[in-house]
FITORNU-418466 format. One record per atom (N, C-alpha, C): residue number from 1; atom name; x, y, z. Coordinates in Angstrom, 2 decimals. Example, Ala and Ser with C-alpha at 12.3 -4.5 7.8 and 13.67 -1.06 7.14 Angstrom:
REM residues 2
<site num="1" atomo="N" X="13.19" Y="-5.69" Z="7.80"/>
<site num="1" atomo="CA" X="12.30" Y="-4.50" Z="7.80"/>
<site num="1" atomo="C" X="13.20" Y="-3.30" Z="7.80"/>
<site num="2" atomo="N" X="12.85" Y="-2.25" Z="7.08"/>
<site num="2" atomo="CA" X="13.67" Y="-1.06" Z="7.14"/>
<site num="2" atomo="C" X="12.90" Y="0.03" Z="7.87"/>
REM end
This chain:
REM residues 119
<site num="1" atomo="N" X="0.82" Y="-1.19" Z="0.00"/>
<site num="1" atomo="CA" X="0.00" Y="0.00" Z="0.00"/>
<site num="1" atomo="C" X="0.86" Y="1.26" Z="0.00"/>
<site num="2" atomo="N" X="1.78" Y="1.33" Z="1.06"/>
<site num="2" atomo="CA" X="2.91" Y="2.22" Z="0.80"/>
<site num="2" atomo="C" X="3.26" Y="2.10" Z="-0.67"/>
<site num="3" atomo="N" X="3.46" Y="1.43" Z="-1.10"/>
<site num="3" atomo="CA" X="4.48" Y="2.02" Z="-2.44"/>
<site num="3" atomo="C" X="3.48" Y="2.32" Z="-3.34"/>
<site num="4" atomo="N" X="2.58" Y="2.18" Z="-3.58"/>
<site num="4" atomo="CA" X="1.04" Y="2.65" Z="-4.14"/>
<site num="4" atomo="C" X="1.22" Y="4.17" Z="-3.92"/>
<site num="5" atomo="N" X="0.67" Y="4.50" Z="-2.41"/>
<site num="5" atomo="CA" X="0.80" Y="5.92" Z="-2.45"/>
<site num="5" atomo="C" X="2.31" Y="6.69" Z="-2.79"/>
<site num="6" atomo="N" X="3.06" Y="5.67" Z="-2.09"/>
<site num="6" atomo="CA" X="4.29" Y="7.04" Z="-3.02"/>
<site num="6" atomo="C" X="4.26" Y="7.17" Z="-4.71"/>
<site num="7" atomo="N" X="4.17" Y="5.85" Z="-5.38"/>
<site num="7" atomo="CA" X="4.18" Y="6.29" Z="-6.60"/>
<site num="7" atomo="C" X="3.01" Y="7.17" Z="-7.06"/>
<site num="8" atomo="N" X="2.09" Y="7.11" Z="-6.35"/>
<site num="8" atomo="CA" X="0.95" Y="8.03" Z="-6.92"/>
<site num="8" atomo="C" X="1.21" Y="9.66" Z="-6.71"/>
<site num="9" atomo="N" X="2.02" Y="10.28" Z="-5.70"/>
<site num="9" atomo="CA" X="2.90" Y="10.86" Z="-5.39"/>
<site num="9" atomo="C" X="3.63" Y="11.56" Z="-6.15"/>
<site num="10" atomo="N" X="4.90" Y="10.70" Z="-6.51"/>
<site num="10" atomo="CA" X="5.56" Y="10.81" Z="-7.33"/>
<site num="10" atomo="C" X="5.15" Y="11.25" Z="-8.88"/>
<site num="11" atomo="N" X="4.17" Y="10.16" Z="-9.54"/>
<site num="11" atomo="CA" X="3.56" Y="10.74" Z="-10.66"/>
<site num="11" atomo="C" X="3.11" Y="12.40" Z="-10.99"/>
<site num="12" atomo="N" X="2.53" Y="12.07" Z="-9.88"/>
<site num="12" atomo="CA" X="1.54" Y="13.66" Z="-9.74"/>
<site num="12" atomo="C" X="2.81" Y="14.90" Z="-9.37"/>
<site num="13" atomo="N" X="3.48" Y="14.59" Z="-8.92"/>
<site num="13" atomo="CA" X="4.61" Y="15.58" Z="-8.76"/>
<site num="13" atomo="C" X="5.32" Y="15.65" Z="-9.94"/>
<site num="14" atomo="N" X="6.04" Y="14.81" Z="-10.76"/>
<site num="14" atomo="CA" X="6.28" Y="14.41" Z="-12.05"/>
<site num="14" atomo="C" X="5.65" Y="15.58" Z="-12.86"/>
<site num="15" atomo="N" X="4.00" Y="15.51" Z="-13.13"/>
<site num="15" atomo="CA" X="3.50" Y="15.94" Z="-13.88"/>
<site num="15" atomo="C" X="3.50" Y="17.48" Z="-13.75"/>
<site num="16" atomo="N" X="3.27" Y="17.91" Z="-12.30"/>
<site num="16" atomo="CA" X="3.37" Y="19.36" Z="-12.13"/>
<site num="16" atomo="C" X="4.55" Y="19.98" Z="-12.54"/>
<site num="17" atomo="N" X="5.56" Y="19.19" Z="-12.23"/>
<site num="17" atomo="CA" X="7.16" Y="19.78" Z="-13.08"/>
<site num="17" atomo="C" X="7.36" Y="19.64" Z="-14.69"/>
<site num="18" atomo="N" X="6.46" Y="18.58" Z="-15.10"/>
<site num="18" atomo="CA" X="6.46" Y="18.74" Z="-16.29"/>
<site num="18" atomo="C" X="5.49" Y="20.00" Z="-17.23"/>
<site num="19" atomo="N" X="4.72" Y="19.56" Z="-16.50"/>
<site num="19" atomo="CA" X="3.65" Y="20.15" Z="-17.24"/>
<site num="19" atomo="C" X="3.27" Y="21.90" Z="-16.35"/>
<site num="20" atomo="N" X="3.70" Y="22.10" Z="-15.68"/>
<site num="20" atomo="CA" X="4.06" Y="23.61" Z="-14.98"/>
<site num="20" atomo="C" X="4.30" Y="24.57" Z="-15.27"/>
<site num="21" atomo="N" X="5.31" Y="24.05" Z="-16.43"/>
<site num="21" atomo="CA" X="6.15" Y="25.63" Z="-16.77"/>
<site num="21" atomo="C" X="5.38" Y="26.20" Z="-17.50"/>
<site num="22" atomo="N" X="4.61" Y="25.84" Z="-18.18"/>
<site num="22" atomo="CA" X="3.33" Y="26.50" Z="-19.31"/>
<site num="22" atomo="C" X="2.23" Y="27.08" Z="-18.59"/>
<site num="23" atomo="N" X="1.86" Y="26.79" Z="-17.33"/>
<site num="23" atomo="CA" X="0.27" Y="26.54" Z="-16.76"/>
<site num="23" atomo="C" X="0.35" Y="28.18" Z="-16.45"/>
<site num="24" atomo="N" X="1.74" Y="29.20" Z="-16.32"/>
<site num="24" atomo="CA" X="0.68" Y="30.40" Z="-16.22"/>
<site num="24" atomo="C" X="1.39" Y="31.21" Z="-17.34"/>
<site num="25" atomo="N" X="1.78" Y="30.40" Z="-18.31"/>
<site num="25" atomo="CA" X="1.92" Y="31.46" Z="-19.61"/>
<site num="25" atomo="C" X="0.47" Y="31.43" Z="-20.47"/>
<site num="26" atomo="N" X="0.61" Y="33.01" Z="-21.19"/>
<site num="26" atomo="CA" X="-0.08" Y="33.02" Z="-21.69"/>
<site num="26" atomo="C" X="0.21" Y="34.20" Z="-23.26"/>
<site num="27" atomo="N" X="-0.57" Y="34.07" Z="-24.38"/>
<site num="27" atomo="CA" X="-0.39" Y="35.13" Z="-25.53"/>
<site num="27" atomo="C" X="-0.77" Y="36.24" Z="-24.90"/>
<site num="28" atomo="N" X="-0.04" Y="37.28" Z="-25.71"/>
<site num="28" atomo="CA" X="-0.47" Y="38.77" Z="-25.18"/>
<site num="28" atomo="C" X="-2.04" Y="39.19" Z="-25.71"/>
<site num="29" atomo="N" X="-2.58" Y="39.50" Z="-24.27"/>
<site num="29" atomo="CA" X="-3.74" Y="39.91" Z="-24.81"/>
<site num="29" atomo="C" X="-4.14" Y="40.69" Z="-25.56"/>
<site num="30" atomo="N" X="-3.71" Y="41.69" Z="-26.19"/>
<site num="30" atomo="CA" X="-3.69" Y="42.44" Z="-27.76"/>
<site num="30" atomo="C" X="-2.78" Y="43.17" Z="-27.85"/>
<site num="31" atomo="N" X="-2.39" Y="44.15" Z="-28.85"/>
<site num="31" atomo="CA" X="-1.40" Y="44.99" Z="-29.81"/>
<site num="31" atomo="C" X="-2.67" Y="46.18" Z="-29.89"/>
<site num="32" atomo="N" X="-2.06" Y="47.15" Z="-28.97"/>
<site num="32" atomo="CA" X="-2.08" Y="48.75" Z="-29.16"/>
<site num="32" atomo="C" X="-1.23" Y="49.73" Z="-30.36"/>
<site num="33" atomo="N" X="-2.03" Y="50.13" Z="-31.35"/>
<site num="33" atomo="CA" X="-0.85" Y="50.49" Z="-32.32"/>
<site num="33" atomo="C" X="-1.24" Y="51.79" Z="-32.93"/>
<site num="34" atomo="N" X="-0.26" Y="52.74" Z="-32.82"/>
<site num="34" atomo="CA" X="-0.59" Y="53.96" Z="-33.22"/>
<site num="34" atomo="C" X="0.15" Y="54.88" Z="-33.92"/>
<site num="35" atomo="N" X="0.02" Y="55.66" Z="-35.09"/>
<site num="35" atomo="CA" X="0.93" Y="56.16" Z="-36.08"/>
<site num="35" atomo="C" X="0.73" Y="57.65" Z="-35.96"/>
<site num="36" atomo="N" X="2.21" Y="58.49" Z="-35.61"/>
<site num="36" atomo="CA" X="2.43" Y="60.01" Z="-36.05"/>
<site num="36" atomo="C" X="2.64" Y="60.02" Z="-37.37"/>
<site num="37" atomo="N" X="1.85" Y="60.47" Z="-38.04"/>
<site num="37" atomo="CA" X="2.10" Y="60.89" Z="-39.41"/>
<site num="37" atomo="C" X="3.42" Y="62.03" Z="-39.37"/>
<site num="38" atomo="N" X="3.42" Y="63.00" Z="-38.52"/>
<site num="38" atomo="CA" X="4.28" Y="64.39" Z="-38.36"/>
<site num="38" atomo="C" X="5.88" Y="63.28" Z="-38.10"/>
<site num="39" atomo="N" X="5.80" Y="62.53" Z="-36.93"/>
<site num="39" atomo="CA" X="7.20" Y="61.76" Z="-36.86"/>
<site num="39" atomo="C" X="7.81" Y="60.73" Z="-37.74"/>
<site num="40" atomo="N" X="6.30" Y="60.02" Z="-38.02"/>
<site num="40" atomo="CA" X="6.68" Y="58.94" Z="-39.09"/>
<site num="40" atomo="C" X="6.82" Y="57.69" Z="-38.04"/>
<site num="41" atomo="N" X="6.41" Y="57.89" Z="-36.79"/>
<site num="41" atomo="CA" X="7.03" Y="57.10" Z="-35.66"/>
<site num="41" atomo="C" X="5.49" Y="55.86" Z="-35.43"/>
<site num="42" atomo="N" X="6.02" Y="54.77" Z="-35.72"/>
<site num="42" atomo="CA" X="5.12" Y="53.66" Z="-35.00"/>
<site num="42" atomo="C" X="4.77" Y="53.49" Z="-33.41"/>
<site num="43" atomo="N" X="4.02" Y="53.69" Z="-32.73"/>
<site num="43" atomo="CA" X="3.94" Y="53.34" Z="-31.66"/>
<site num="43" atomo="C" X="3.43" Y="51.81" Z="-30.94"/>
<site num="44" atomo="N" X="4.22" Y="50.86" Z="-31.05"/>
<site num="44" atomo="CA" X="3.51" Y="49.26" Z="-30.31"/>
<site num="44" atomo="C" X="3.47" Y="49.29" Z="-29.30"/>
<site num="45" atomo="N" X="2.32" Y="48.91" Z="-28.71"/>
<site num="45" atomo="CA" X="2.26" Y="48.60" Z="-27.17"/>
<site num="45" atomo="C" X="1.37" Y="47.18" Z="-26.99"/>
<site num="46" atomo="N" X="2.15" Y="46.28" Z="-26.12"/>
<site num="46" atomo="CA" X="1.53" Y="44.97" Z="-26.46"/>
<site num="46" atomo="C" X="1.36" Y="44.35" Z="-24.89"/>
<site num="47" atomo="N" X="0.36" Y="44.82" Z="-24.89"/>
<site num="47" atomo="CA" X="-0.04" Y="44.49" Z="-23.00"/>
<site num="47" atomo="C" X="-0.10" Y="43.05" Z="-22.74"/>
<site num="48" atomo="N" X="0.99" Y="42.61" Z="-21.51"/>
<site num="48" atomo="CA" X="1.05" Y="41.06" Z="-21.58"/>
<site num="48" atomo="C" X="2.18" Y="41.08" Z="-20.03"/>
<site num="49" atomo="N" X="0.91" Y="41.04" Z="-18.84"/>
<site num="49" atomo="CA" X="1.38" Y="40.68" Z="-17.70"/>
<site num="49" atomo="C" X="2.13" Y="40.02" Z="-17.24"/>
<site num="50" atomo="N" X="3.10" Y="40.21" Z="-16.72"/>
<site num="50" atomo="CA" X="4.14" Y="38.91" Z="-16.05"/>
<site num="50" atomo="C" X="4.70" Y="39.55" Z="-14.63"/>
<site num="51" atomo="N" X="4.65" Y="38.26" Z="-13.79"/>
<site num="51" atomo="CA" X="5.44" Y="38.88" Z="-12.61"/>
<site num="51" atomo="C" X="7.09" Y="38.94" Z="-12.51"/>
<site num="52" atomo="N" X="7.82" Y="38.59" Z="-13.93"/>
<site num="52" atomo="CA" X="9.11" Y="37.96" Z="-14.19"/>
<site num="52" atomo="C" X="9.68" Y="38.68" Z="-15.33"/>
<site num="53" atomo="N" X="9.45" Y="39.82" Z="-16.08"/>
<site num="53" atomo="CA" X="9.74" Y="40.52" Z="-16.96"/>
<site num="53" atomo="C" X="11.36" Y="40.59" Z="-17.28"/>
<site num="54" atomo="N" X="12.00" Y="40.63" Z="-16.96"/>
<site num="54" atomo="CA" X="13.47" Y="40.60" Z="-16.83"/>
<site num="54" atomo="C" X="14.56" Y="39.24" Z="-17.03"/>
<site num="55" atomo="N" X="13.25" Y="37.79" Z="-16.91"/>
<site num="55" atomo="CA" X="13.47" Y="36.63" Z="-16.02"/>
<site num="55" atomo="C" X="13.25" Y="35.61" Z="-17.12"/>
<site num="56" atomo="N" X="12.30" Y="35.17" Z="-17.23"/>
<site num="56" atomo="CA" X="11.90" Y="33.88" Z="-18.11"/>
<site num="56" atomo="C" X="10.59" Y="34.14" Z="-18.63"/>
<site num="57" atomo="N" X="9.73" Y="35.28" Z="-18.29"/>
<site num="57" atomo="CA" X="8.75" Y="35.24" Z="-19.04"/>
<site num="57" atomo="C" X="8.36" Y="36.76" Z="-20.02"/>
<site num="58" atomo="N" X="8.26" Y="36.54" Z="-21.13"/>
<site num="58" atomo="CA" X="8.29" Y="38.16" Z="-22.01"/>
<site num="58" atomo="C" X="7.35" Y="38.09" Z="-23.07"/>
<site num="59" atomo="N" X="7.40" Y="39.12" Z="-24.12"/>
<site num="59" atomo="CA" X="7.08" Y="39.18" Z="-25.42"/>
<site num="59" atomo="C" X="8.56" Y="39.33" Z="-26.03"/>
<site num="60" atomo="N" X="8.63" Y="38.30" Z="-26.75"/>
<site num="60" atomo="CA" X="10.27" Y="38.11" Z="-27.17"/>
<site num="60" atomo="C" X="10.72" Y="38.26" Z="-28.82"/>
<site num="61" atomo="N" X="9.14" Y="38.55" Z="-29.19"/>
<site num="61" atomo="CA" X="9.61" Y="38.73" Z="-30.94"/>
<site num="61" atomo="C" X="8.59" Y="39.82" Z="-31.39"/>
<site num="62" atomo="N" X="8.87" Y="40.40" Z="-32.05"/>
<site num="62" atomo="CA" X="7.84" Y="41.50" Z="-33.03"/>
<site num="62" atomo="C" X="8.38" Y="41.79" Z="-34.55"/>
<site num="63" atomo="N" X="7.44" Y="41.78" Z="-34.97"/>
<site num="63" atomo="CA" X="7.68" Y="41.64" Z="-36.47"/>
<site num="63" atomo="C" X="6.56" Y="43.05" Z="-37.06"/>
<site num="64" atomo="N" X="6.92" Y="43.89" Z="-37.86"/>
<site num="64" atomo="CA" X="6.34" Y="44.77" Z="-38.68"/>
<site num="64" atomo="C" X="5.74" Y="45.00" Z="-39.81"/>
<site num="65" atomo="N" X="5.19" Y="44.69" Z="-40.70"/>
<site num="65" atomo="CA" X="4.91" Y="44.17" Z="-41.99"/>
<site num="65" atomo="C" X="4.01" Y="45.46" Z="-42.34"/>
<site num="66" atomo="N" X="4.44" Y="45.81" Z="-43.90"/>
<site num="66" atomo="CA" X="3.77" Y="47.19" Z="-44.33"/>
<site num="66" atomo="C" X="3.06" Y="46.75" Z="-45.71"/>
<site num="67" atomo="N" X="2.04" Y="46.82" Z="-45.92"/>
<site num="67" atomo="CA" X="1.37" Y="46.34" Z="-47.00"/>
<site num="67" atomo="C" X="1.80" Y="45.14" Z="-47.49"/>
<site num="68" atomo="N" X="1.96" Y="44.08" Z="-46.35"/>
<site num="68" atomo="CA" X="2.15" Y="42.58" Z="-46.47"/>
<site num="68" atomo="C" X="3.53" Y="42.18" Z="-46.80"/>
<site num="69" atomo="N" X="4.60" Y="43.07" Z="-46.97"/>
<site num="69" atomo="CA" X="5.99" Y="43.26" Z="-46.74"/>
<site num="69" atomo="C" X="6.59" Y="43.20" Z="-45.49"/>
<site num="70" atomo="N" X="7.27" Y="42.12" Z="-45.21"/>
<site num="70" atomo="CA" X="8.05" Y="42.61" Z="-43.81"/>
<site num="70" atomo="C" X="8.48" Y="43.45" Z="-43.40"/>
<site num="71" atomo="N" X="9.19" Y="44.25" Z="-42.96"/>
<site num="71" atomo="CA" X="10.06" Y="45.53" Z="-42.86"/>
<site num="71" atomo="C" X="10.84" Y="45.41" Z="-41.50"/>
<site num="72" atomo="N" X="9.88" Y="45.16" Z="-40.40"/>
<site num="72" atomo="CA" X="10.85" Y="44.85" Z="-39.22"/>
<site num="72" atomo="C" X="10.72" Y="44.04" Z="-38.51"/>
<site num="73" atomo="N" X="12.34" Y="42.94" Z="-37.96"/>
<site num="73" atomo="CA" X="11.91" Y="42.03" Z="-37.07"/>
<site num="73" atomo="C" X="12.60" Y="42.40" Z="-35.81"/>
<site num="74" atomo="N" X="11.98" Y="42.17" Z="-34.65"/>
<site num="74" atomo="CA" X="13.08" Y="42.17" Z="-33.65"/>
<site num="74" atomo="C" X="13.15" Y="41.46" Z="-32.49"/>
<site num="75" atomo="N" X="14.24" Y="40.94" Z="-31.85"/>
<site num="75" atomo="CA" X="13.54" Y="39.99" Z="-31.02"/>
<site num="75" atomo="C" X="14.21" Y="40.38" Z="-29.62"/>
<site num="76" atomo="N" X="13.50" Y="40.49" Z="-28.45"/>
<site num="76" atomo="CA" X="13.67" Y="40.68" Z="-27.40"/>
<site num="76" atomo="C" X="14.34" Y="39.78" Z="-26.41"/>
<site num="77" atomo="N" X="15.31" Y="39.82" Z="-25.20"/>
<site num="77" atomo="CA" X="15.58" Y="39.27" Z="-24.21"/>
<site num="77" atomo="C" X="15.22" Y="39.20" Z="-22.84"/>
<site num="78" atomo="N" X="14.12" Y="40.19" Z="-22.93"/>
<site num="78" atomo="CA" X="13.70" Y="40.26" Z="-21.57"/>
<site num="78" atomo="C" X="12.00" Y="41.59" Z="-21.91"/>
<site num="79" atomo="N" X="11.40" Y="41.66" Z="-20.98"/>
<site num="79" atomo="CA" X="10.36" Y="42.88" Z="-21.17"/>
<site num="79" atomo="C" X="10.38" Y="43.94" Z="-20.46"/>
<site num="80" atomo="N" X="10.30" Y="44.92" Z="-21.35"/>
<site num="80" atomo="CA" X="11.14" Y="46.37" Z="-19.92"/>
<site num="80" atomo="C" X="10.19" Y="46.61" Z="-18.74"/>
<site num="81" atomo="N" X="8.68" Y="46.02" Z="-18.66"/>
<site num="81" atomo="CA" X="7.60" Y="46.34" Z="-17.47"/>
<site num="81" atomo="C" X="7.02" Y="45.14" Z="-17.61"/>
<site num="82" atomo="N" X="6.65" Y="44.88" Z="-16.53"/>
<site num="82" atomo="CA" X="5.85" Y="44.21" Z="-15.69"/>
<site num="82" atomo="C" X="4.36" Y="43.66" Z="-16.45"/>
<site num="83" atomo="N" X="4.08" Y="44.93" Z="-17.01"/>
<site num="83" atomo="CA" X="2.61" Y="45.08" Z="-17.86"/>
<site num="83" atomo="C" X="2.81" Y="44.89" Z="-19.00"/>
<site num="84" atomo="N" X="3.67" Y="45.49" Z="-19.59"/>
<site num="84" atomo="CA" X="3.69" Y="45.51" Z="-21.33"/>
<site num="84" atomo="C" X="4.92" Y="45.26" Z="-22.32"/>
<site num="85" atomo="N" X="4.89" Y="45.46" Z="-23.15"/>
<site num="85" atomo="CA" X="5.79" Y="45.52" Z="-23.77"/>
<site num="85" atomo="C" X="5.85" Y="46.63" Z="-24.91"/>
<site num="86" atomo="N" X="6.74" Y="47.77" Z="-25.39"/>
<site num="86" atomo="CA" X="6.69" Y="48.58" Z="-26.13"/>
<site num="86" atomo="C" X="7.94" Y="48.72" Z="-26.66"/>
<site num="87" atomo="N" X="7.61" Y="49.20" Z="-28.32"/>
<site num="87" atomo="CA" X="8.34" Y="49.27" Z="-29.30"/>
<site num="87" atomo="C" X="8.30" Y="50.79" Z="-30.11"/>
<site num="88" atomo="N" X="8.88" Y="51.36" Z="-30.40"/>
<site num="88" atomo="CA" X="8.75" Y="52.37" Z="-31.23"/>
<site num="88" atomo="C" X="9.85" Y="52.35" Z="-32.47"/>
<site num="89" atomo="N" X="9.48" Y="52.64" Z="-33.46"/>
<site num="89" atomo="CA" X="9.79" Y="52.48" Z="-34.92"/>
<site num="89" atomo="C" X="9.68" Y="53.52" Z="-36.01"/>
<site num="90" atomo="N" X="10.57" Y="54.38" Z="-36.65"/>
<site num="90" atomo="CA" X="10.09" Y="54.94" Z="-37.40"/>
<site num="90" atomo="C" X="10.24" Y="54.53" Z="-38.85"/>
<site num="91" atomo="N" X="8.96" Y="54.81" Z="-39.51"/>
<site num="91" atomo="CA" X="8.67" Y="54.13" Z="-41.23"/>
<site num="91" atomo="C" X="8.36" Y="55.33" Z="-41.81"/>
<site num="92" atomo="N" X="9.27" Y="55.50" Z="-42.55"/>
<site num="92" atomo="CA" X="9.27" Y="56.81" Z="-43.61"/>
<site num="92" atomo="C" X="8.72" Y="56.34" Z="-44.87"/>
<site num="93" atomo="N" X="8.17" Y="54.65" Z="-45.24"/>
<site num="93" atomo="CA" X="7.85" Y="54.76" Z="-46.04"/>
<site num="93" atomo="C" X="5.75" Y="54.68" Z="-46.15"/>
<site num="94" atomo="N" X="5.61" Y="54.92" Z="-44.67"/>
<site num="94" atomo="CA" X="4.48" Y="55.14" Z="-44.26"/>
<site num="94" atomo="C" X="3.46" Y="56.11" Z="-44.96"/>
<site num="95" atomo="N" X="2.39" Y="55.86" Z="-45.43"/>
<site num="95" atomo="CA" X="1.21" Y="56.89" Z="-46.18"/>
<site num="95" atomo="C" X="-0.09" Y="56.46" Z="-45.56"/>
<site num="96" atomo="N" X="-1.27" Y="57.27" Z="-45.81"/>
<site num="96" atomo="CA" X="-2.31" Y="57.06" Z="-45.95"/>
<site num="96" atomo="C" X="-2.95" Y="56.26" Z="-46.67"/>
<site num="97" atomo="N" X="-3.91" Y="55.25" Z="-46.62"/>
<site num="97" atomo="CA" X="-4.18" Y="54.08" Z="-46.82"/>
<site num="97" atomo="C" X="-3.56" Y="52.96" Z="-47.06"/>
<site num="98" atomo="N" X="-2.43" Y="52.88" Z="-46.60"/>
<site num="98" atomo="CA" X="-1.62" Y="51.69" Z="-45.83"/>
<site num="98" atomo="C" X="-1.85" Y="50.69" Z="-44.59"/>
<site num="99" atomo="N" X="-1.44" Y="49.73" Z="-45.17"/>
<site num="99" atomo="CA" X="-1.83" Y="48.93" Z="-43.85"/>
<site num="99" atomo="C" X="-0.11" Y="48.50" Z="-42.98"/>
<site num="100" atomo="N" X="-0.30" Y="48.78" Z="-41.96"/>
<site num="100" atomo="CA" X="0.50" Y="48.29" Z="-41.02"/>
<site num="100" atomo="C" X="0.39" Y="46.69" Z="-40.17"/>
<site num="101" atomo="N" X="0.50" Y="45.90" Z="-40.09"/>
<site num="101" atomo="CA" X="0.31" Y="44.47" Z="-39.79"/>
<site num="101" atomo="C" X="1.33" Y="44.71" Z="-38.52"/>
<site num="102" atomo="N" X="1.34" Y="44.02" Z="-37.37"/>
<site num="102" atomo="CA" X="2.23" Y="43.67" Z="-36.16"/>
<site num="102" atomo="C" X="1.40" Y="42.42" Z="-35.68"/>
<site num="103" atomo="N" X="2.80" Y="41.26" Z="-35.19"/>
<site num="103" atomo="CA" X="2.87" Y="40.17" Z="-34.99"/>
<site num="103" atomo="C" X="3.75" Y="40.51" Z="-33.55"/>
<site num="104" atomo="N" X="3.12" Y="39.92" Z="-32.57"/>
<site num="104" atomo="CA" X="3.83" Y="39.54" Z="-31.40"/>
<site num="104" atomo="C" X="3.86" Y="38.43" Z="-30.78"/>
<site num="105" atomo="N" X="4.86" Y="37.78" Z="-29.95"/>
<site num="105" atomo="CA" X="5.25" Y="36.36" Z="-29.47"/>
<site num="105" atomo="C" X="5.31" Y="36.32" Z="-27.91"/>
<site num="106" atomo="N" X="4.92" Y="35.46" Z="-27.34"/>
<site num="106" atomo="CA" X="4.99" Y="35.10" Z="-25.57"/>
<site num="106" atomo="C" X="5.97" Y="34.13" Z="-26.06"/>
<site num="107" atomo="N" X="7.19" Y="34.25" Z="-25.52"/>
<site num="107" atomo="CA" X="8.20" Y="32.95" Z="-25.41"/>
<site num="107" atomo="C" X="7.67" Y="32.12" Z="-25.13"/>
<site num="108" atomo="N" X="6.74" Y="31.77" Z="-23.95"/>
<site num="108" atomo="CA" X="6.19" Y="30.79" Z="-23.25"/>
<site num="108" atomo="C" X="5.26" Y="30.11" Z="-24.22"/>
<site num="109" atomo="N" X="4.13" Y="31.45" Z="-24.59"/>
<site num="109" atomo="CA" X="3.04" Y="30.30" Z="-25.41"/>
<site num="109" atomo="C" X="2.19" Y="31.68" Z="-25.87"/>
<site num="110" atomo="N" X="1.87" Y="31.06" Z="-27.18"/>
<site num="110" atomo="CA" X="0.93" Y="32.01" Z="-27.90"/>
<site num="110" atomo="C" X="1.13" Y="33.67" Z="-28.52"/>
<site num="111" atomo="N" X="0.45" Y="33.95" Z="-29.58"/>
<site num="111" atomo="CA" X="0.96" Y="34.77" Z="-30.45"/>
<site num="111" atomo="C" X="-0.23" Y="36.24" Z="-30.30"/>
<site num="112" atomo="N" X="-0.23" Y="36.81" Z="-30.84"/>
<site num="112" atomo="CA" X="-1.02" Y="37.67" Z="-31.53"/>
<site num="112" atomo="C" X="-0.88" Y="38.42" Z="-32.59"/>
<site num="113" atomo="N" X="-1.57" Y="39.08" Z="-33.39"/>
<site num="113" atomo="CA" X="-1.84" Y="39.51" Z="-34.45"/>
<site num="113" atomo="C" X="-2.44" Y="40.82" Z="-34.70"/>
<site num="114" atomo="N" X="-2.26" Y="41.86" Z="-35.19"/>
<site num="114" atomo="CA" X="-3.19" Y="43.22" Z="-35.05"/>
<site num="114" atomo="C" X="-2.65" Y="44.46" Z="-36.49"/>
<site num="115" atomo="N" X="-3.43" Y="44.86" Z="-36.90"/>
<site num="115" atomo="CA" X="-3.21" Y="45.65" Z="-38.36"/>
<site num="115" atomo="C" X="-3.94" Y="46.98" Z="-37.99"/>
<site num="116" atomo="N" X="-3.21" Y="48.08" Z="-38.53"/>
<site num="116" atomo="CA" X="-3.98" Y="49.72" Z="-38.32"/>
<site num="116" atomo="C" X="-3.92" Y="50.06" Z="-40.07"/>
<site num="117" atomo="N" X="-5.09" Y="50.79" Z="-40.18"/>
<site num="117" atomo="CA" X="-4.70" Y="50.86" Z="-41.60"/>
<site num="117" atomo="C" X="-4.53" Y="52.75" Z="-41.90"/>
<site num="118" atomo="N" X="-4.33" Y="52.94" Z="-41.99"/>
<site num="118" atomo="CA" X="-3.68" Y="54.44" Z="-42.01"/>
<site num="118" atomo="C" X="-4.52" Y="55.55" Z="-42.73"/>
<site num="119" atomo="N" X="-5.02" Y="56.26" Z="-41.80"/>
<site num="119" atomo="CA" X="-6.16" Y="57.35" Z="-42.49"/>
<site num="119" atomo="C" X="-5.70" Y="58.67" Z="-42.15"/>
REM end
């Protein structure tokens, strides 16, 4: 009976170390995105909570895409706050009725997606 409950134990402990490191990641809950026409300056802001920003948990990639063209990738080592993550960019080849596309990454797990189209 003893060795019953320890292995049952054991399993279940097993699994929490396995299966743990994911249980409080999550994708950033959306992409804030906003364009100075006068600067030419992109503004990303990609709100995505962590208590570890500095540590093991971030938004670790962003990608820029301008009328379905890539233009910028960049990838992060850490997240400068707690709350978010922000990028600023300037695109001089930016106009009115353009679309801007941004792609962001949780190292841990899950993506998001978000487009401004330029008026």
């Amino acid at each position: 009976m003893r060795s019953k409950v320890y292995s049952i134990v054991v399993c279940a402990l097993g699994m929490v170390l396995f299966l743990g490191g994911g249980a409080f990641a999550h994708p950033p809950s959306s992409i804030v995105l906003s364009f100075d026409y006068d600067t030419q300056i992109l503004n990303i802001t990609v709100p995505h909570g962590v208590s570890n920003p500095q540590g093991d948990h971030y938004i670790d990639f962003l990608t820029v895409s301008l009328n379905g063209k890539e233009i910028i990738t960049q990838q992060f080592f850490s997240q400068a706050e707690g709350r978010e993550q922000v990028a600023l960019y300037k695109i001089v080849d930016a106009k009115k009725g353009d679309t801007i596309q941004v792609y962001a990454r949780c190292n841990k797990f899950g993506d998001k997606k978000e487009a401004l189209i330029l008026e």
